[in-house]
C-alpha positions, 0 to 999 in steps of 0.5 A, a space after each residue: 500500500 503506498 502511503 503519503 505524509 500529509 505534509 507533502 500533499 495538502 496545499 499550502 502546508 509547508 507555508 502555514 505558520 498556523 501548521 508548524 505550531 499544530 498538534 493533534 490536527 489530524 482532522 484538519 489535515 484529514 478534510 484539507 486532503 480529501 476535500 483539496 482545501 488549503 491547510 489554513 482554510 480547513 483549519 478555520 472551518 473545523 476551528 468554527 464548525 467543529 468547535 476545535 480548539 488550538 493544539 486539541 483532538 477534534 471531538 465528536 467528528 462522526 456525528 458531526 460528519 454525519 448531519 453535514 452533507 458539504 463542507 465548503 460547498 463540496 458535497 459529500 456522502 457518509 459511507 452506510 454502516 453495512 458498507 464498513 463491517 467485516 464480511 463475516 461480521 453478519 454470522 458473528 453477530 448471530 452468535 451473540 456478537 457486536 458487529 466486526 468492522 473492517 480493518 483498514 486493508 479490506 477498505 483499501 480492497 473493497 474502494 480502490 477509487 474515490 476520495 475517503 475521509 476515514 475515521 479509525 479509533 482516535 485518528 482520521 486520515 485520506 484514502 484517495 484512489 488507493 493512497 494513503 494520506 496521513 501521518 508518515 506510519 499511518 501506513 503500517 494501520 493495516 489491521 485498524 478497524 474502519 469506525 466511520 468513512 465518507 466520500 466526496 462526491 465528485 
């Protein structure tokens, strides 16, 4: 699986004074790559809409994500639940199990095309077309389980 640093992909990173003083903004990151957005834009629509504060995790992105249907005016749609669970999930939970989400090789299997913001337990990163767009050992999250996922349509 090929893999990029976020750095090297957003527009207008590596230029952003807001950037180089920045931790815990894999949000932002995450919506400036899938989305195309300069890094300083995206950083102000999370700050305003996501009530993210300077140098703090985004909190309560999946729910937010899933009453939006655009950021910026660039449409998008949340991935069904079904389409994000394991395939032997459906015999597990008959057995008196949860469901079983997939892990992050099978999403990258199951969409090798399109533009993904994913969510994995604690962090949130870019599929596009098959790359990876994140922290530089985002790579090696192969067995993340996949909590939540949207897709920008384009």
């Amino acid at each position: 699986m090929k893999s990029i640093c976020s750095a090297d992909h957003i527009k207008g990173y590596k230029g952003s004074a807001i950037a180089q003083n920045e931790k815990n903004d894999c949000v932002v990151r995450a919506i400036a790559s899938t989305f195309g957005f300069e890094y300083d834009v995206a950083h102000k629509y999370v700050a305003e809409e996501f009530e993210r504060q300077p140098g703090k995790g985004t909190f309560g992105t999946i729910p937010k994500l899933k009453i939006r249907k655009h950021i910026l005016n660039v449409p998008y749609q949340s991935l069904p639940k079904e389409d994000l669970l394991y395939p032997g999930s459906a015999i597990h939970q008959k057995k008196g199990g949860g469901p079983v989400y997939m892990t992050l090789r099978l999403f990258l299997e199951k969409f090798p095309l399109g533009k993904y913001l994913v969510i994995v337990k604690g962090h949130a990163f870019s599929i596009i077309d098959g790359v990876l767009i994140g922290n530089a050992n985002d790579g090696e999250r192969l067995k993340a389980k996949i909590k939540f996922a949207i897709k920008v349509e384009e």
